[in-house]
VEXKEKE-852890 format. One record per residue (C-alpha): residue number from 1; x, y, z; residue in one letter. Coordinates in nm, 2 decimals, decimal comma. Each point is the difference from the previous one (the first is absolute). Example, Ala and Ser with C-alpha at 12.3 -4.5 7.8 and 13.67 -1.06 7.14 Angstrom:
! VEXKEKE-852890
> 1/1,23/-0,45/0,78/A
> 2/0,14/0,34/-0,07/S
***
This chain:
! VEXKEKE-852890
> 1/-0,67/3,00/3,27/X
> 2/0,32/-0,17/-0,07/X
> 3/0,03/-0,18/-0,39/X
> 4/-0,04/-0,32/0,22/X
> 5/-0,10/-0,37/-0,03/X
> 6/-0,33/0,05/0,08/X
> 7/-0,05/0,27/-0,22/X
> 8/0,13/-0,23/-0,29/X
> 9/-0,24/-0,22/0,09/X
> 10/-0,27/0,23/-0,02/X
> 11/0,09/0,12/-0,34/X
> 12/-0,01/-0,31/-0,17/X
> 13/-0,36/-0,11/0,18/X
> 14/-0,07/0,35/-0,21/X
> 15/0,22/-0,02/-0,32/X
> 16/-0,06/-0,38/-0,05/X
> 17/-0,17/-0,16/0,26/X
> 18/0,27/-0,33/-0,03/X
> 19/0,00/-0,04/0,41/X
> 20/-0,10/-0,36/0,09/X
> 21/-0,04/-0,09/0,37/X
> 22/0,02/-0,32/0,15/X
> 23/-0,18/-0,03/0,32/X
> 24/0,02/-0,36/0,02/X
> 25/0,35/-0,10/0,27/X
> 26/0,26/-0,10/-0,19/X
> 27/0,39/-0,12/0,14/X
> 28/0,31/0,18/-0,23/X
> 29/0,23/-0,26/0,12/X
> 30/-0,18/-0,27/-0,17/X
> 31/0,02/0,11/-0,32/X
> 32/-0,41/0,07/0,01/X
> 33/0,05/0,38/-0,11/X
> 34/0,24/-0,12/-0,32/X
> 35/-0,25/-0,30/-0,06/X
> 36/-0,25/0,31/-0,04/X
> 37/0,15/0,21/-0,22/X
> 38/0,13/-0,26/-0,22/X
> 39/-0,35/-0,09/-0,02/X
> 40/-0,11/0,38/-0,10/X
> 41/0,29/0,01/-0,25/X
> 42/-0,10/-0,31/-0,17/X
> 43/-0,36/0,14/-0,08/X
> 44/0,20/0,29/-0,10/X
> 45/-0,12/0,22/0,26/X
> 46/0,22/0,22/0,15/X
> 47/-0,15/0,20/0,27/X
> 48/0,15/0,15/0,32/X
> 49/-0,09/-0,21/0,29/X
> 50/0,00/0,09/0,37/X
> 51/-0,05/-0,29/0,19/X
> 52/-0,19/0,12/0,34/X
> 53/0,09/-0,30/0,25/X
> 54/0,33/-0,18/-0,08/X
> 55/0,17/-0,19/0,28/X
> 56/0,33/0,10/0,16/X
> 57/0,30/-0,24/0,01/X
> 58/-0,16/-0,16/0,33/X
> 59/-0,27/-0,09/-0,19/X
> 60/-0,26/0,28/0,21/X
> 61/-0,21/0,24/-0,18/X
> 62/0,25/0,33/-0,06/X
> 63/-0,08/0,35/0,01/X
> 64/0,11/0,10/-0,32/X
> 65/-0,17/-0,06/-0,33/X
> 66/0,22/-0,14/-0,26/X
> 67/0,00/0,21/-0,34/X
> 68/0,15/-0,14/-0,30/X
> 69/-0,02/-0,03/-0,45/X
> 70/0,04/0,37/0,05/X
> 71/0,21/0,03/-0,29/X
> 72/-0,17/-0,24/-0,24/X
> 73/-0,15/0,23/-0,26/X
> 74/0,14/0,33/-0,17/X
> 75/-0,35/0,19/0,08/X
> 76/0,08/-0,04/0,36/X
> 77/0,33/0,11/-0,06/X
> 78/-0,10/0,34/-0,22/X
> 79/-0,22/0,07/0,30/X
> 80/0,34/-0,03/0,22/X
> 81/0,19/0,22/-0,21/X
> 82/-0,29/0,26/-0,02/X
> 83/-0,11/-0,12/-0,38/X
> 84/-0,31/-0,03/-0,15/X
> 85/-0,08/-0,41/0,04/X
> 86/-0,15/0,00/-0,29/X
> 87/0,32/0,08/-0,20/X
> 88/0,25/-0,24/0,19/X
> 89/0,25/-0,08/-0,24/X
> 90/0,32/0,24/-0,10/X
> 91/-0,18/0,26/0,19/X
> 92/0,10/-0,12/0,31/X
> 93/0,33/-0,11/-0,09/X
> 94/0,03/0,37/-0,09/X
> 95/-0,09/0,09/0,35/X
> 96/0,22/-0,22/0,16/X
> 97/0,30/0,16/-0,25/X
> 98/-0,15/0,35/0,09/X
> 99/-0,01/-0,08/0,42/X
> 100/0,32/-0,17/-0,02/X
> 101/0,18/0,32/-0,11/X
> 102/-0,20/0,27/0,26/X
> 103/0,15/-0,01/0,33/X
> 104/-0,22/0,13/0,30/X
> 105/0,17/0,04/0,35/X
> 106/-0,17/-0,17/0,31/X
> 107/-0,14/0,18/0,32/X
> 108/0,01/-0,13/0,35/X
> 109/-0,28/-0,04/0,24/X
> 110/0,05/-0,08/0,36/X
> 111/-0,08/-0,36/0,13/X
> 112/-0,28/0,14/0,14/X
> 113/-0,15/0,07/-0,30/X
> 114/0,11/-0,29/-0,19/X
> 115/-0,31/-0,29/-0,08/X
> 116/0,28/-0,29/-0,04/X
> 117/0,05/0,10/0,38/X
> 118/-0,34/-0,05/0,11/X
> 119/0,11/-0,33/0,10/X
> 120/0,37/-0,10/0,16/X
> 121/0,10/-0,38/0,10/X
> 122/0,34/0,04/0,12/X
> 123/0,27/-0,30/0,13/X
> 124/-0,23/-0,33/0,06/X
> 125/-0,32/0,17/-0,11/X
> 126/0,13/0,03/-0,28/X
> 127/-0,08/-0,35/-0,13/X
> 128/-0,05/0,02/-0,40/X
> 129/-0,19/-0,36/0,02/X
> 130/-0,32/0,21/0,13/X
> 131/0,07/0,13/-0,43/X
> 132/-0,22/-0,23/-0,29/X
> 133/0,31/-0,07/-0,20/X
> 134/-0,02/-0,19/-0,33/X
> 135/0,12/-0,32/-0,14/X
> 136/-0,01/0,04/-0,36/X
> 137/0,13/-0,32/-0,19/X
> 138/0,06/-0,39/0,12/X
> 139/0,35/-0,02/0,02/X
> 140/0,08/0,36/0,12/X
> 141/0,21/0,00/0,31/X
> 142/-0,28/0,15/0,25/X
> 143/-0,27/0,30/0,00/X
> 144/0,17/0,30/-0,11/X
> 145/-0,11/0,38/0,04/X
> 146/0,07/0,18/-0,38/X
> 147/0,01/0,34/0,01/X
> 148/0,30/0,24/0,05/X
> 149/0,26/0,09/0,23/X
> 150/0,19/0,30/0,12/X
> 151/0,34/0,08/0,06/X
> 152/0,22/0,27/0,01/X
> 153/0,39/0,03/0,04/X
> 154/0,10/0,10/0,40/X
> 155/0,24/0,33/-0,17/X
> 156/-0,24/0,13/-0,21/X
> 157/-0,39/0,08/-0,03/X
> 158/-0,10/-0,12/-0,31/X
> 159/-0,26/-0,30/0,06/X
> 160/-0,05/-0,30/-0,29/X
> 161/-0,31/-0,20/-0,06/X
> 162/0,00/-0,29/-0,14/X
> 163/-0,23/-0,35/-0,03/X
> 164/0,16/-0,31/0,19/X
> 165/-0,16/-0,23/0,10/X
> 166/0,01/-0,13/0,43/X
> 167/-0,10/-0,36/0,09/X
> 168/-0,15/-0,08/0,35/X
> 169/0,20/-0,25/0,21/X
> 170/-0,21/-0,14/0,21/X
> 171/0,14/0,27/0,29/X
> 172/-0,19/0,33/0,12/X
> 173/0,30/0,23/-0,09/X
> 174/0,19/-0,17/-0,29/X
> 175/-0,03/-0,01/-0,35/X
> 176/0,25/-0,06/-0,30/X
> 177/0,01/0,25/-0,24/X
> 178/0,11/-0,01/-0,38/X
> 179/0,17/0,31/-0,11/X
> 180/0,11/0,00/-0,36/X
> 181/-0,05/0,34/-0,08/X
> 182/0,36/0,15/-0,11/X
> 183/-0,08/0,31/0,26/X
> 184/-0,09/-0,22/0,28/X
> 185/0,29/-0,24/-0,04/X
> 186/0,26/0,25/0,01/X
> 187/-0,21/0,18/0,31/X
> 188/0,03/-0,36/0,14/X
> 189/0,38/-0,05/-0,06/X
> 190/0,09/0,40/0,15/X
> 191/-0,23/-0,11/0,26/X
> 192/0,19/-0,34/0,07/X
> 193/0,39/0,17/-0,04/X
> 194/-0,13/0,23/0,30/X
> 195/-0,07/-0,33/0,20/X
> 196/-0,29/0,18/0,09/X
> 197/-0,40/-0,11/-0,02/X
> 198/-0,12/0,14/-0,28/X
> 199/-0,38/0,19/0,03/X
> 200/-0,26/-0,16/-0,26/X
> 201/-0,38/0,13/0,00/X
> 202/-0,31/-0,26/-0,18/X
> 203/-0,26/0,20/-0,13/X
> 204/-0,31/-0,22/-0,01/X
> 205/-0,26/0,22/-0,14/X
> 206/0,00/0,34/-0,16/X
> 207/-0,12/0,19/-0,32/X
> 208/0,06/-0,24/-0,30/X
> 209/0,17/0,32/-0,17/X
> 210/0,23/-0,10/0,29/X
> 211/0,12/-0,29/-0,11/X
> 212/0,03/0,10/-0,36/X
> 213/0,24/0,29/0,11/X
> 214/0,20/-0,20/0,18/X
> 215/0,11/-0,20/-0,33/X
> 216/0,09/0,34/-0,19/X
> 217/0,37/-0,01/-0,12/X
> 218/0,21/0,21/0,25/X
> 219/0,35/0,03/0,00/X
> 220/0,16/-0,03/0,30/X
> 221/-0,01/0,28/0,32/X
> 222/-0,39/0,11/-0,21/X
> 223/-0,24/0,02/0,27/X
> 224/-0,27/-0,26/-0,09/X
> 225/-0,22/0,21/0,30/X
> 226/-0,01/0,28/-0,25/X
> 227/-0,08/-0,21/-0,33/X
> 228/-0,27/-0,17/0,19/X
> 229/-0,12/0,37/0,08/X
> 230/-0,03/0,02/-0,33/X
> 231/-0,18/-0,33/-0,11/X
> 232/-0,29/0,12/0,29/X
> 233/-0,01/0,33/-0,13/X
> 234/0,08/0,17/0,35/X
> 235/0,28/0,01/0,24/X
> 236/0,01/-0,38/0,15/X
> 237/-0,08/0,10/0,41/X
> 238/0,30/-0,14/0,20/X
> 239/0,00/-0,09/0,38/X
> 240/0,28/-0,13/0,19/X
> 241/0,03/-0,37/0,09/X
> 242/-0,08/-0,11/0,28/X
> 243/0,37/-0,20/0,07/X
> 244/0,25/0,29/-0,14/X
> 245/-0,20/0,31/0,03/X
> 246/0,06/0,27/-0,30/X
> 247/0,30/-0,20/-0,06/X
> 248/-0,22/-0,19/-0,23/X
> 249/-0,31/0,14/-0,12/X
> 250/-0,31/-0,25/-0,10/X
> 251/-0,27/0,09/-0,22/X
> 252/-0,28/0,11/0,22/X
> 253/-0,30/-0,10/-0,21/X
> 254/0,12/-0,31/-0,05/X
> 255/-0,25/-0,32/0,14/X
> 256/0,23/-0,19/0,18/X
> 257/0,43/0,02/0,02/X
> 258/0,19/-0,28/0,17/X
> 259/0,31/0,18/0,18/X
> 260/0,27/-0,23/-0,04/X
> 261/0,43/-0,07/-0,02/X
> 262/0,22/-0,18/-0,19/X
> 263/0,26/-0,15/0,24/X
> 264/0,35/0,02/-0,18/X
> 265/0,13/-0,34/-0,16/X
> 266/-0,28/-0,20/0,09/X
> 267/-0,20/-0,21/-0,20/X
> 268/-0,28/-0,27/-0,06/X
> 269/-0,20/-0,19/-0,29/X
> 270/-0,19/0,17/-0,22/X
> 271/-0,22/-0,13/-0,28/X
> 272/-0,08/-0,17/-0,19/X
> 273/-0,32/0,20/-0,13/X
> 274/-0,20/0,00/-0,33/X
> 275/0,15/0,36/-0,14/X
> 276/-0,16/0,24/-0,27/X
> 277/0,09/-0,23/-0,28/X
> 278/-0,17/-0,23/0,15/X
> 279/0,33/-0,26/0,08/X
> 280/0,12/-0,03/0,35/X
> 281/0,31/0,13/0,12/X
> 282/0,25/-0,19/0,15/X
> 283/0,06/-0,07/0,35/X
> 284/0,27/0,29/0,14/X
> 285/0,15/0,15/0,30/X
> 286/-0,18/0,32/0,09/X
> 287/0,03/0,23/0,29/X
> 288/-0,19/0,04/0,28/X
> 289/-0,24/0,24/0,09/X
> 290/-0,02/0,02/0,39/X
> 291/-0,38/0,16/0,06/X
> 292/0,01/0,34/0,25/X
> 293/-0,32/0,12/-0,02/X
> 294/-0,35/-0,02/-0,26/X
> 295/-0,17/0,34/0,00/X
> 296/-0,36/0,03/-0,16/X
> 297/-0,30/0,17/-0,08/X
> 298/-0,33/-0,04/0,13/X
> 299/-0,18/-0,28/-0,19/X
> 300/0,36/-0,08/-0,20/X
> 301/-0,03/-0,19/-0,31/X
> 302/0,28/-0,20/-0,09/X
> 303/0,11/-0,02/-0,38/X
> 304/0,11/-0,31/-0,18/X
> 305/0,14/-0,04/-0,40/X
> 306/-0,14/-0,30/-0,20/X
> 307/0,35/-0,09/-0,12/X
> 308/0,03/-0,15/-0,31/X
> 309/-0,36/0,11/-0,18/X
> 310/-0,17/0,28/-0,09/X
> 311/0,06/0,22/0,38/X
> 312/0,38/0,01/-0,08/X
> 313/0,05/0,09/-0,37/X
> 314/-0,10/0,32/-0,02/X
> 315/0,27/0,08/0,27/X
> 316/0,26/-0,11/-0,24/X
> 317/-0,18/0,08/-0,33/X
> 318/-0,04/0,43/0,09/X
> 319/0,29/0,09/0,15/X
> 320/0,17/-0,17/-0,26/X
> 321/-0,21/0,15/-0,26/X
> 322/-0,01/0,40/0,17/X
> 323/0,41/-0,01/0,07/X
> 324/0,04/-0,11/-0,42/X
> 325/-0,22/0,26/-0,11/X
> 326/0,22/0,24/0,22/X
> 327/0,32/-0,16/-0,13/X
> 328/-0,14/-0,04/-0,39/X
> 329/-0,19/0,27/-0,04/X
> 330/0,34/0,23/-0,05/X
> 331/0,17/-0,23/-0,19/X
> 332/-0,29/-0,12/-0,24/X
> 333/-0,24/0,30/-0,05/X
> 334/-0,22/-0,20/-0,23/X
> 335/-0,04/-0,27/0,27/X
> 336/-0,40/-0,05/0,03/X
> 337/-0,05/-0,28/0,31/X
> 338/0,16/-0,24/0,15/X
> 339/-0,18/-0,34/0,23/X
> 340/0,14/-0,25/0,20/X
> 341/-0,21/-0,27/-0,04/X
> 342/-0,17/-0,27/0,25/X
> 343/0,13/-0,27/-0,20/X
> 344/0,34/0,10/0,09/X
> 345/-0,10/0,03/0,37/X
> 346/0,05/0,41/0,02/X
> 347/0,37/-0,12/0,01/X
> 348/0,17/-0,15/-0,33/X
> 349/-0,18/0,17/-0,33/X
> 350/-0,06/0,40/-0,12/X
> 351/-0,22/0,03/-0,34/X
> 352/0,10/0,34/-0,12/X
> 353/-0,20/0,22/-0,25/X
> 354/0,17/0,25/-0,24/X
> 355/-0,09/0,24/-0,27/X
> 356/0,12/-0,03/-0,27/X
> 357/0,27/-0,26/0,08/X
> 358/0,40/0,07/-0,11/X
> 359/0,18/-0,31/-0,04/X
> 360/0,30/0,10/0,19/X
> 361/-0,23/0,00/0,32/X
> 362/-0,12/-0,28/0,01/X
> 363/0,30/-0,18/0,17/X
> 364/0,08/0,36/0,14/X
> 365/-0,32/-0,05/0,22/X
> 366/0,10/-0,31/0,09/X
> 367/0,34/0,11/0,14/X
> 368/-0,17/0,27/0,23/X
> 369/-0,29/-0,21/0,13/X
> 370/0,24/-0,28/0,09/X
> 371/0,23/0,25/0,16/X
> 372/-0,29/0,13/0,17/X
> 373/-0,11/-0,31/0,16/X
> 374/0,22/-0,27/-0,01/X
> 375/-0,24/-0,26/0,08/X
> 376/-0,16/0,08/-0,34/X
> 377/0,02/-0,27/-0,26/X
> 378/-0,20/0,06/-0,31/X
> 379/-0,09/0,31/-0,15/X
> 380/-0,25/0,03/-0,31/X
> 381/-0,01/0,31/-0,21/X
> 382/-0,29/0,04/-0,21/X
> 383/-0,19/0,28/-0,20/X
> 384/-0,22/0,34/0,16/X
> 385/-0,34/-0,19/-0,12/X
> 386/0,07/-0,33/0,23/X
> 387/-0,12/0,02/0,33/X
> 388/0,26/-0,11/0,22/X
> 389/-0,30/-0,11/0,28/X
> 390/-0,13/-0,20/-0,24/X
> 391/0,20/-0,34/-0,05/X
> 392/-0,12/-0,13/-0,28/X
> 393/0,06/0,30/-0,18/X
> 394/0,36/-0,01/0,14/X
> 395/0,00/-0,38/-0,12/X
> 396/-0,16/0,13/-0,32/X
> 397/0,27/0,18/-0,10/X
> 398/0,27/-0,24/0,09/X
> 399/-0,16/-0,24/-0,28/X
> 400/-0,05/0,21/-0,22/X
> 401/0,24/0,25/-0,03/X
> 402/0,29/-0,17/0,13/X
> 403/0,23/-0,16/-0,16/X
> 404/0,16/-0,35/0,19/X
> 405/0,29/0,05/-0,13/X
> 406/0,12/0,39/0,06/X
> 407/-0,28/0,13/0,21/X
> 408/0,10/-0,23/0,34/X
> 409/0,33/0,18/0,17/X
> 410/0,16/-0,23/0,28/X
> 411/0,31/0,10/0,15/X
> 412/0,18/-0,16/0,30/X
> 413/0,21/0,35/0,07/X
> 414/-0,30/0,24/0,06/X
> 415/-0,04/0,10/0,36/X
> 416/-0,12/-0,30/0,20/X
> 417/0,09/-0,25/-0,29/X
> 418/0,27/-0,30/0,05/X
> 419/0,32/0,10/0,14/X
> 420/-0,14/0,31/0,16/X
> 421/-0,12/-0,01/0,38/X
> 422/-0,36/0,04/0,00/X
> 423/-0,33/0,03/0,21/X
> 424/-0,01/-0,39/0,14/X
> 425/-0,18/-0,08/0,34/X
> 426/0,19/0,27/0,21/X
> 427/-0,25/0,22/-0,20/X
> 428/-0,30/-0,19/0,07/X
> 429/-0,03/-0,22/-0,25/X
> 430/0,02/-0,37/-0,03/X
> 431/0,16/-0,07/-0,34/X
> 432/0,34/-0,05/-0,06/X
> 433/0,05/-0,10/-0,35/X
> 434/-0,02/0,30/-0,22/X
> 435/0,28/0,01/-0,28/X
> 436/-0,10/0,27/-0,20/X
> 437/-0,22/0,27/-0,12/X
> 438/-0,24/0,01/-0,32/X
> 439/-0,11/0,30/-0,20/X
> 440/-0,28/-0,02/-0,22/X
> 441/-0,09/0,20/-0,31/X
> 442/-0,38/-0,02/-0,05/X
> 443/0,00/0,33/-0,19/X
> 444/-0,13/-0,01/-0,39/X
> 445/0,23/-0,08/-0,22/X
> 446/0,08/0,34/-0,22/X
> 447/0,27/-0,05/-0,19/X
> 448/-0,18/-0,20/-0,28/X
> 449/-0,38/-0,02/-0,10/X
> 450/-0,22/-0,13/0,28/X
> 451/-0,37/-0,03/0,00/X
> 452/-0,18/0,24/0,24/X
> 453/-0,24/-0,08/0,31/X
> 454/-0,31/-0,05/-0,13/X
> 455/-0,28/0,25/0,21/X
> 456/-0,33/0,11/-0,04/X
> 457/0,00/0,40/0,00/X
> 458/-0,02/0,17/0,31/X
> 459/-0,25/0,24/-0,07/X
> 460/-0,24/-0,32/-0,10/X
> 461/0,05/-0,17/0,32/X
> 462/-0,03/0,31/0,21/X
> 463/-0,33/0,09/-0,19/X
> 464/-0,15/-0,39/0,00/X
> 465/-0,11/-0,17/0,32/X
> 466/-0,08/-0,35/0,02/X
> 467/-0,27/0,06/0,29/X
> 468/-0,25/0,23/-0,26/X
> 469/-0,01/-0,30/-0,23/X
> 470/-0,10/-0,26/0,25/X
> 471/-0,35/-0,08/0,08/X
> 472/-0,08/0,06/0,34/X
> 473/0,07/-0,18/0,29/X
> 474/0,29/-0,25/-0,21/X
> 475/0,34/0,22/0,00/X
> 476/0,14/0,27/0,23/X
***
């Protein structure tokens, strides 16, 4: 049994048992599966919800269930990265660091054999209306499908994956799609000098593990096939498509994969739409993305990310977190953790834990993460005994052990600061105004007498519980 979707699903009904179903109809293009979510995250509940009858773009009842807030909690995550749930914090961004580096090569499967073949529309049929596609925020441009994208160069045979997003137009074979990924624009721009159309595959539904592979940092000509191998912890099962044959291979396990080129030098609006900050990006020329075929599985589910809450930090937040550890870990061996926060988004803030802090690395750590991840703006660095998943720890130790006047590091020259091209909305992102970067040193002060944390010993609060002094029936 392949390391599928369904499988995933099944795991957390086990692991966690955080599956909510919605049998009730509900219509994605009118904003009535945001409206829900929004309403979850404001009780601060953060399930994963399938909804079982959404309406298609015609406004019938569609075949596909609708699965979305996959992503919204880091338990759900561990048990995607093979983790125990109930240690979700640097222990998967450990495992992400640890995938991210093993490689495993892909095998190929006939058609035949392939479930995302089970079904074929081809030409006409292949009308991606009949698909519940989401409208997420007021002013967002139209319903938009989330998940990632395939391409691959035509000389070589090296495949990238990559989140972009595709807007519906209204028309049974054409989308708009937003490519902002540095891989995928430069696959776009060789594709384009060819004067050729350019082959572009949708993946609508697949093992989360997936879609957190896909954002691993790969250099250019890597294989994101075999890192995705790796992040499902067996060879990803290939098939060819269904439009170029083995000329372009398609995940095989996959739920549903919209076939699809990108005719050279042509272009349409795109956006606006209410990104993972939270803002909405401006309105932009985009390519097209003529539709050639939509292959699925029996009883498909469609995927959708919650873009701007809970669903879509942790896809910022861990790969950010797993590629530092990889990058830091060498340079700074007494490095403890590291946390991109929720309050930044998963985007703009790291909270990094040492031992023992050195003075000298403070702004040293800064340099790295920024050059690291350019869209990085603030980077805190406190002591071993903060928790960096705890905020007001992190806060803490900013007012206390900071000091306003020498602890706060701006610069405007640091990767991504003013007068350096940086990550704007061609990456994805709505903002436009950053002019600089900040470092922050939240470590204690030790180079004159400062008081210590005050604590209760460790062996007391190990040995005293507070449930054996309660009466019964009034505490836990």
């Amino acid at each position: 049994m392949a390391n599928d979707l369904r499988r995933f699903i099944d795991g957390v009904k086990r692991q966690t048992g955080d599956l909510l179903e919605i049998d009730k109809p509900v219509k994605p293009h009118e904003f009535e599966v945001t409206a829900l979510l929004k309403q979850l995250e404001d009780k601060q509940r953060y399930p994963m919800v399938l909804f079982r009858q959404p309406t298609d773009m015609y406004g019938q009842p569609s075949r596909f269930p609708l699965l979305s807030n996959v992503y919204s909690t880091r338990e759900r995550c561990a048990v995607m990265l093979g983790v125990d749930p109930s240690t979700p914090n640097y222990a998967v961004s450990q495992a992400f660091a640890r995938k991210a580096e093993r490689k495993i090569a892909p095998v190929r499967i006939s058609s035949d054999a392939a479930p995302v073949h089970e079904n074929v529309w081809r030409g006409k049929d292949a009308d991606i209306g009949k698909l519940p596609i989401v409208k997420h925020f007021a002013m967002d441009m139209g319903p938009v499908l989330t998940m990632a994208h395939i391409m691959k160069p035509a000389s070589d045979d090296f495949y990238n994956v990559s989140f972009a997003k595709t807007f519906y137009k209204w028309a049974p074979q054409e989308m708009v799609v937003s490519l902002h990924t540095q891989h995928m624009v430069r696959l776009l721009k060789e594709g384009e000098a060819r004067n050729e159309p350019i082959p572009i595959v949708n993946v609508l539904g697949a093992h989360p593990a997936f879609y957190l592979g896909s954002l691993a940092k790969n250099p250019w000509g890597a294989n994101d096939y075999e890192t995705l191998g790796s992040f499902l912890d067996e060879p990803l099962r290939l098939a060819p498509s269904v439009t170029w044959g083995d000329k372009f291979m398609v995940p095989a396990d996959a739920e549903i994969i919209i076939e699809g080129e990108i005719p050279p030098a042509q272009r349409d609006v795109c956006d606006p739409f209410g990104e993972v900050a939270r803002l909405y990006q401006a309105q932009c020329l985009r390519p097209l993305f003529q539709v050639k075929a939509v292959t699925f599985r029996n009883d498909a589910i469609v995927q959708d990310i919650f873009s701007g809450f809970r669903d879509s930090f942790p896809l910022g937040a861990i790969p950010k977190e797993g590629t530092l550890e990889t990058v830091m870990r060498v340079q700074f061996p007494n490095l403890h953790q590291m946390h991109v926060p929720d309050s930044s988004c998963g985007v703009y803030a790291v909270y990094v834990s040492l031992k023992n802090p050195q003075p000298e690395q403070i702004l040293e750590i800064g340099r790295v993460a920024f050059e690291t991840f350019h869209v990085l703006q603030c980077v805190v660095v406190v002591d071993a005994e903060i928790d960096v998943f705890d905020e007001k720890q992190v806060f803490w130790s900013i007012h206390t052990y900071s000091n306003f006047v020498k602890s706060f590091h701006t610069r405007g020259n640091w990767p991504g600061g003013r007068g350096v091209k940086h990550d704007g909305p061609q990456s994805g992102f709505a903002t436009t105004n950053w002019g600089g970067k900040i470092v922050i040193d939240a470590t204690r002060p030790n180079d004159f007498a400062f008081g210590l944390r005050s604590d209760i010993p460790a062996e007391v609060m190990a040995r005293i519980r507070l449930s054996d002094f309660l009466r019964a029936g009034t505490g836990e």
